[in-house]
N, C-alpha and C positions, 0 to 999 in steps of 0.2 A: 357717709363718712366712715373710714377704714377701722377708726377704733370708738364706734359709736357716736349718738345723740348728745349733745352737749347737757349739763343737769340744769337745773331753775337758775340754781345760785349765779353757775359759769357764764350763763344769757346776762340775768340782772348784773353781775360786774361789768362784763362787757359795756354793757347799756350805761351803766353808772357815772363810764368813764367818758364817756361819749360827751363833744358839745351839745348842745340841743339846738342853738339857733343855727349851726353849721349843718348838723345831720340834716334838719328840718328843709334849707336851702337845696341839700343834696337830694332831698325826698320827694320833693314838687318836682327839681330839673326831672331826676328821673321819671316820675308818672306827668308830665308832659312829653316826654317822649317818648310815652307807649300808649298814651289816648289820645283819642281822636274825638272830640266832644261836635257830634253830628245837630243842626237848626233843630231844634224842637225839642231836642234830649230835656230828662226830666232830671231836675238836683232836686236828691231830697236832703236837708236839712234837720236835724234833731241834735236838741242839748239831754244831756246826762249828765247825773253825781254821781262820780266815780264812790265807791263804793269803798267803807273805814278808809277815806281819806280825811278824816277831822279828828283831830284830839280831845275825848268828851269832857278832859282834865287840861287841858289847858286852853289858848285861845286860838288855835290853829283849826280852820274853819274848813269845811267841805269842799271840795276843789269840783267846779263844775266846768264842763266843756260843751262844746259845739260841734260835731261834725258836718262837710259833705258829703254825698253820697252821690255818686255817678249809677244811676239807676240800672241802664240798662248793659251797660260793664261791669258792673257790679264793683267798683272800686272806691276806693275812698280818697275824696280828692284834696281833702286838708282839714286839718282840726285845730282849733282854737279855745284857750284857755278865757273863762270869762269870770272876771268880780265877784258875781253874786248869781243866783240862777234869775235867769230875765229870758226874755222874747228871745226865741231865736233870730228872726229878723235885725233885731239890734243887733245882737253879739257881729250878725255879719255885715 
């Protein structure tokens, strides 16, 4: 980039501004059209608590996710926001 790396803040605006269920649509079409998910390929699967996302003063509660994982791509092939922390199997 000609006049530098964009800073945190000017990313998170960016991002902020963004729809999420639209990006989200745009984010699968595109990483389906760059994988090739080959018989046998391994999905790993793992949920995580995102981390200070819970308000310890109020009642806004730990946001916990789900990802895939295209093992031998190494890419991530969608993530999913879930209720409460449970089986990852459920969440998918």
């Amino acid at each position: 980039m000609p006049k530098g790396i964009p800073t945190h803040d000017t990313i998170a605006r960016v991002f902020s501004r963004l729809n999420s269920e639209q990006f989200q649509k745009c984010f699968l079409s595109w990483i389906q059209s760059i994988s090739c998910l080959n018989s046998g390929e391994v999905i790993a699967l793992d949920g995580k608590t995102l981390r200070h996302s819970y308000d310890g003063r109020g009642n806004k509660k730990a946001i916990h996710m789900v990802s895939a994982w295209a093992t031998s791509q190494r890419l991530v092939l969608g993530q999913v926001k879930v209720d409460k922390k449970s089986n990852e199997i459920a969440a998918i």
